[in-house]
C-alpha positions as CSV (number, residue, x, y, z in Angstrom):
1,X,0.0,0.0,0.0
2,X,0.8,3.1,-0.9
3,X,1.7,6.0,1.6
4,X,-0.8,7.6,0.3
5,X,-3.6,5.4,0.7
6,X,-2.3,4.1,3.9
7,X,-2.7,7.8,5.3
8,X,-6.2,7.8,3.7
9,X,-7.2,4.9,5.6
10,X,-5.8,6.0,8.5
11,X,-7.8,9.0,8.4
12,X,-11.1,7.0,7.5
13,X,-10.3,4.8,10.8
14,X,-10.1,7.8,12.5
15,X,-12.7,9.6,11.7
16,X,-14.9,7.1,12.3
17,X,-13.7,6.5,15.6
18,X,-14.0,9.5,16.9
19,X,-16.5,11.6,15.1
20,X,-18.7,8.5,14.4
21,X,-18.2,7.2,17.8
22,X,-17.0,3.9,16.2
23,X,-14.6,2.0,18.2
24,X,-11.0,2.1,16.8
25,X,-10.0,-1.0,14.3
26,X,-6.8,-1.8,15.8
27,X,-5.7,-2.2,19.3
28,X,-7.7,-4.5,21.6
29,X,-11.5,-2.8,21.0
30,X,-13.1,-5.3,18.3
31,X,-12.2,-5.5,14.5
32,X,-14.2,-2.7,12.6
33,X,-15.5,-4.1,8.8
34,X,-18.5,-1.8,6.8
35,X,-19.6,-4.1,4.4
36,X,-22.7,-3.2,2.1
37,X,-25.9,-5.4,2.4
38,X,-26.4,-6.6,-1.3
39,X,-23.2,-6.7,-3.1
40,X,-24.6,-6.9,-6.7
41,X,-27.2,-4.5,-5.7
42,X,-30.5,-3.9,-3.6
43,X,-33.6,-5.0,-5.0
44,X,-36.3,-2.9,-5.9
45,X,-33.6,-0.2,-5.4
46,X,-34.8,3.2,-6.5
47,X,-31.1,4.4,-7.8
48,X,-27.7,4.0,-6.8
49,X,-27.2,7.0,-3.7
50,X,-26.1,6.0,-0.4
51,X,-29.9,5.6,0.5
52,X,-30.3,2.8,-1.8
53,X,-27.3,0.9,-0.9
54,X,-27.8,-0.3,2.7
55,X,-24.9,-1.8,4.9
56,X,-23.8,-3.7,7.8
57,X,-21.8,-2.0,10.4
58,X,-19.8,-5.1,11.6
59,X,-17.9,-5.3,15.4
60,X,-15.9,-8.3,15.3
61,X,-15.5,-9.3,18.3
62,X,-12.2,-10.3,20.2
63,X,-12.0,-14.3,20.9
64,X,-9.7,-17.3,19.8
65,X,-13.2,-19.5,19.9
66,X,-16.2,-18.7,17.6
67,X,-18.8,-16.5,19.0
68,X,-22.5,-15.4,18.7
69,X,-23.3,-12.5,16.3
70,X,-26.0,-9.9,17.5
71,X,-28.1,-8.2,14.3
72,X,-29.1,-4.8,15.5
73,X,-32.6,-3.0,14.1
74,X,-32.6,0.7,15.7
75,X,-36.1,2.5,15.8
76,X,-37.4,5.5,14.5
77,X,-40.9,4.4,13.5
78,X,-39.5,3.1,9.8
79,X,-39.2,7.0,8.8
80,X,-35.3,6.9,10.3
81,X,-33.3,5.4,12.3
82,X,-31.8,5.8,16.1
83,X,-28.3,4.9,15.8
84,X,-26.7,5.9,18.1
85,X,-28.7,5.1,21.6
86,X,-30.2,2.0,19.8
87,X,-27.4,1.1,17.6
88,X,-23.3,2.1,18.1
89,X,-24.3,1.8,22.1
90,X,-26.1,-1.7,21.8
91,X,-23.0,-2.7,19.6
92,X,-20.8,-1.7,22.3
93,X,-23.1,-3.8,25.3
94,X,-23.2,-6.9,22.7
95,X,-19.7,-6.7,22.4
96,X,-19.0,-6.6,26.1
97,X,-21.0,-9.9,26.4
98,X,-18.9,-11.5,23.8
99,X,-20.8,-11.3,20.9
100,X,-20.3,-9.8,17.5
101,X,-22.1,-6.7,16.6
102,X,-23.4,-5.9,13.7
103,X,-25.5,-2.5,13.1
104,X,-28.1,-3.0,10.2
105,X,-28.5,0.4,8.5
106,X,-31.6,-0.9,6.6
107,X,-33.8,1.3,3.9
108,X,-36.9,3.1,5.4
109,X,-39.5,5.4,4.1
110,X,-36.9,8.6,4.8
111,X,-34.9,7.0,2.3
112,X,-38.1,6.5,0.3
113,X,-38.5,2.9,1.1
114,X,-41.6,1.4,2.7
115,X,-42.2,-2.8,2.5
116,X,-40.8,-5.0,1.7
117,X,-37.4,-3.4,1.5
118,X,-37.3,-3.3,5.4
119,X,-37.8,-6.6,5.8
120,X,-35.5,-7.8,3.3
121,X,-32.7,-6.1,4.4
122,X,-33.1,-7.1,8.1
123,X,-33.1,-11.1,6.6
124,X,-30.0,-10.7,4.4
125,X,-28.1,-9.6,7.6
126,X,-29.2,-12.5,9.4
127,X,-28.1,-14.8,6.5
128,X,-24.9,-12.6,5.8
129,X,-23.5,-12.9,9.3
130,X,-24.4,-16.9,8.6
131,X,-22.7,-16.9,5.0
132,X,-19.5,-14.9,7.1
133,X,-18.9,-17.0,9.9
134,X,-15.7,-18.3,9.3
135,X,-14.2,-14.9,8.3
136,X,-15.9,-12.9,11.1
137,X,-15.2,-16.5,14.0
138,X,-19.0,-16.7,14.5
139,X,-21.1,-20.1,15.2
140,X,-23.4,-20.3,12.8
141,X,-26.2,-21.8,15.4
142,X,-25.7,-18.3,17.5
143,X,-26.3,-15.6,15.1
144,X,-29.3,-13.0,16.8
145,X,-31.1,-10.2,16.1
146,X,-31.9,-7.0,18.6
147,X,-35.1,-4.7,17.6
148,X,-36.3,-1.3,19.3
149,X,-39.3,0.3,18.5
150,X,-40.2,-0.1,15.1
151,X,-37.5,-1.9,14.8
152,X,-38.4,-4.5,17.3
153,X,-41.6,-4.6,14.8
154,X,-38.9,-5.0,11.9
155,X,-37.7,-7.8,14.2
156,X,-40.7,-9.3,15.2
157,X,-41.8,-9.9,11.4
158,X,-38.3,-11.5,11.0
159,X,-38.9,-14.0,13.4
160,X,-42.0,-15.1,12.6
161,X,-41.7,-14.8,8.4
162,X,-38.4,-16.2,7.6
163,X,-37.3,-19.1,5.5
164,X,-34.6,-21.2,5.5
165,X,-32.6,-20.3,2.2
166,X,-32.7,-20.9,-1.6
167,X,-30.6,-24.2,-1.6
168,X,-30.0,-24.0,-6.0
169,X,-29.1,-20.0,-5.3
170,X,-25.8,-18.7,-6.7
171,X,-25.3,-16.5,-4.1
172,X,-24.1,-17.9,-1.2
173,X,-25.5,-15.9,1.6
174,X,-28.8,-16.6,-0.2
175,X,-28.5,-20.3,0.5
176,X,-28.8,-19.3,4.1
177,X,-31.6,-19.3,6.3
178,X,-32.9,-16.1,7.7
179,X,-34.4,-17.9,11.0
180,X,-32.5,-15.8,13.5
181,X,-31.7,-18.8,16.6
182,X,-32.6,-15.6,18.9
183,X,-34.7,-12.3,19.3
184,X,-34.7,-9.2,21.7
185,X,-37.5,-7.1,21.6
186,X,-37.1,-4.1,22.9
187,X,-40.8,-1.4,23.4
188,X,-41.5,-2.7,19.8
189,X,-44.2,-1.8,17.8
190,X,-46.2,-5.1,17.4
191,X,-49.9,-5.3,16.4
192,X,-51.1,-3.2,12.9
193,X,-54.6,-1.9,13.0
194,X,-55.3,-2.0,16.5
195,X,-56.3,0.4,18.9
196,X,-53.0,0.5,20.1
197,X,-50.9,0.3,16.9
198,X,-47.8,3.0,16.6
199,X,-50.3,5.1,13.7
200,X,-47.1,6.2,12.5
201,X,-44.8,3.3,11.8
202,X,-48.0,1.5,10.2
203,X,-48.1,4.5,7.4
204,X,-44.7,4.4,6.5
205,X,-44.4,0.7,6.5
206,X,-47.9,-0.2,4.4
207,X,-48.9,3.4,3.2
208,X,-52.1,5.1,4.7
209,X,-54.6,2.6,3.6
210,X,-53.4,-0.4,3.8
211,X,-56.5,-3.1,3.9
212,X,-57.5,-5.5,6.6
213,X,-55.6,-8.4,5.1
214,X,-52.0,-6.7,5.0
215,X,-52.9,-4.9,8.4
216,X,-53.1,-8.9,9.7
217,X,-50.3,-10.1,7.8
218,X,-48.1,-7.4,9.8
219,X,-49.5,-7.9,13.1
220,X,-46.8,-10.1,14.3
221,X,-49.2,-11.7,17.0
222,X,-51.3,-13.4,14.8
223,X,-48.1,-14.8,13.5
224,X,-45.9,-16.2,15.9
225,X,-45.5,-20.0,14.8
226,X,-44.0,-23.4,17.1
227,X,-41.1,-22.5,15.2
228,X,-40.8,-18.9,16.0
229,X,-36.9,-18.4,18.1
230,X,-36.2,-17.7,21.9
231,X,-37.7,-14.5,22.5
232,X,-37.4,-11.7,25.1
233,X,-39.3,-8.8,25.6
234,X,-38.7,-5.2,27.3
235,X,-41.3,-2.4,27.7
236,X,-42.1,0.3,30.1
237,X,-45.2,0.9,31.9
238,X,-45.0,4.6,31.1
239,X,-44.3,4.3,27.4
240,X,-47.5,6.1,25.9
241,X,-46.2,6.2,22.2
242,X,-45.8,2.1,21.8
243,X,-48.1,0.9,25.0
244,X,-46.7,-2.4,26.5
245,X,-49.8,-4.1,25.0
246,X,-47.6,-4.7,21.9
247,X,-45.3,-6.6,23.9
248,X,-48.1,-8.6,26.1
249,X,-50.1,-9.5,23.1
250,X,-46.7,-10.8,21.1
251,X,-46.1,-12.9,24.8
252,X,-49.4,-14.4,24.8
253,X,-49.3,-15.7,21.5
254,X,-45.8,-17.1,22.3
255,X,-47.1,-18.8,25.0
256,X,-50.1,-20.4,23.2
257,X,-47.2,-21.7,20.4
258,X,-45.4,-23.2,23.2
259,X,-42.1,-20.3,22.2
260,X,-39.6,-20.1,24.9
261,X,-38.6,-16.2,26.5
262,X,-39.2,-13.7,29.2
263,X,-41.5,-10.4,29.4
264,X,-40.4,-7.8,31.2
265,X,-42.4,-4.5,31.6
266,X,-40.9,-2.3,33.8
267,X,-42.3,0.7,35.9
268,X,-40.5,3.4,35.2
269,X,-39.4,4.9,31.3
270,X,-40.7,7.1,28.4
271,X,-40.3,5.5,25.0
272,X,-37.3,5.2,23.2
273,X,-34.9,4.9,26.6
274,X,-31.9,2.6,24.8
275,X,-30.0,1.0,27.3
276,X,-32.1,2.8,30.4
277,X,-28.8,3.4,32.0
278,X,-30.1,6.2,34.3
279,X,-33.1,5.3,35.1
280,X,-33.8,3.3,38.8
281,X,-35.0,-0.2,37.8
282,X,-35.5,-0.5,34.5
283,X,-31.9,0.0,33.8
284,X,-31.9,-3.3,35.4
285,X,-32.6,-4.9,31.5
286,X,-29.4,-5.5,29.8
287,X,-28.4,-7.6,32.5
288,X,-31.7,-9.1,33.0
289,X,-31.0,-10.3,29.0
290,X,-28.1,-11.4,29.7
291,X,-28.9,-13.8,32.1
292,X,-31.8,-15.1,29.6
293,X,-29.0,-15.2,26.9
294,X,-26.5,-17.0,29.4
295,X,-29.2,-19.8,30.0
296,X,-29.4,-20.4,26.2
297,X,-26.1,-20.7,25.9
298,X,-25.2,-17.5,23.6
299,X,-23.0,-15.5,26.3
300,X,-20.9,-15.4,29.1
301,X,-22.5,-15.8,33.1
302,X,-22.8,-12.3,33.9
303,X,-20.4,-10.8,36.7
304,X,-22.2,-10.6,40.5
């Protein structure tokens, strides 16, 4: 390499470390790697900007065994997207339990995207972090996915639509499956023309007359199936722009399909709260998933 280009790269590495608050590539924080969603191309793309190319923000995480993989879906009711408290600082906590990160920066209707791009982006990361496992050191049976807000809803339609690969596919991470073997839901946006469906994500998802048959199809809790993965679920009692119903509704079906997890609404918290880090009990959550994640084998035993 050139001096040149090595003091370009440099520079790139930099910036992103410290204006982006990405974690430096070298040293003993994880392995950095921005790699774009669709190599030959998103479908149904609507040009060739850096709103129609979506990509994977990839944390590699330091280990000489194989480790988990955690997909992240930020929120921002499929119009934008949170990322930084519900992206680079869930990469950071995943990372800390020993798993991979990887930041989904999928196409929404502020990039002019409305379904199905969402949804096929969030199942080409789950079957590109499958398709990368030896590069990246991941187990293949450990690869999850993290939602928040709409992008739990994102997430929730993941887990209960997925497939599990086109076998006679050229493309290799088409082969895989997109059956995350985990979810995390955190205050997601579940049920679709309800009386307490997030009006806004619905619209910028379906459109603003979307029929009753659609409206069904996207209510994940007339879809969870036996199948469906380990699921756990956060909310807040306070949250009045995505009420905890979405999450008790999304439980109950679990538990009439027989789907392992844990609910846990918590007293105290407005919507959109991240990691609740300042807030008396519900900041109590990360570790609380981490102990569920811990007793399906995916992470380290928390520290007393």
């Amino acid at each position: 390499m050139s001096k040149r280009l090595a003091l370009i790269a440099f520079s790139a590495t930099l910036f992103l470390s410290v204006f982006l608050g990405f974690p430096p590539a070298y040293g003993e924080g994880p392995e950095l790697k921005i790699v774009p969603l669709w190599s030959e191309g998103a479908p149904n793309a609507l040009g060739s900007e850096s709103k129609d190319q979506p990509n994977l923000t990839v944390y590699i995480a330091n280990s000489e065994k194989p480790t988990g993989a955690l997909v992240i879906c930020p929120g921002g009711g499929y119009g934008n997207l949170a990322m930084d408290h519900e992206g680079r600082q869930i990469c950071e906590w995943a990372n800390r339990m020993g798993l991979t990160a990887i930041l989904c920066d999928y196409r929404h209707r502020g990039k002019g995207y409305g379904h199905p791009a969402p949804l096929h982006d969030a199942q080409r990361a789950i079957r590109t972090a499958r398709a990368n496992a030896s590069p990246w050191n991941l187990d293949p049976t450990k690869i999850g996915i993290i939602g928040f807000s709409a992008g739990g809803h994102l997430v929730s339609t993941v887990i209960t639509q997925f497939d599990s690969g086109e076998t006679e596919a050229s493309d290799p991470v088409s082969k895989e499956s997109s059956r995350p073997d985990f979810a995390i839901l955190c205050y997601p946006v579940i049920s679709m023309g309800s009386s307490f469906t997030h009006r806004g994500s619905e619209i910028n998802l379906l459109g603003p007359n979307a029929n009753r048959e659609t409206l069904e199809q996207f209510a994940s809790e007339r879809n969870v199936r036996p199948d469906t993965p380990p699921t756990f679920l956060m909310h807040t009692l306070e949250d009045k722009a995505v009420p905890p119903q979405n999450s008790l509704v999304f439980y109950q079906a679990m538990v009439a399909k027989n789907v392992p997890g844990e609910l846990h609404i918590y007293q105290k918290g407005t919507h959109g709260i991240g990691l609740g880090k300042t807030i008396p009990g519900t900041s109590d959550w990360p570790l609380a998933c981490q102990r569920w994640l811990h007793q399906l084998g995916m992470v380290k035993q928390p520290s007393p």
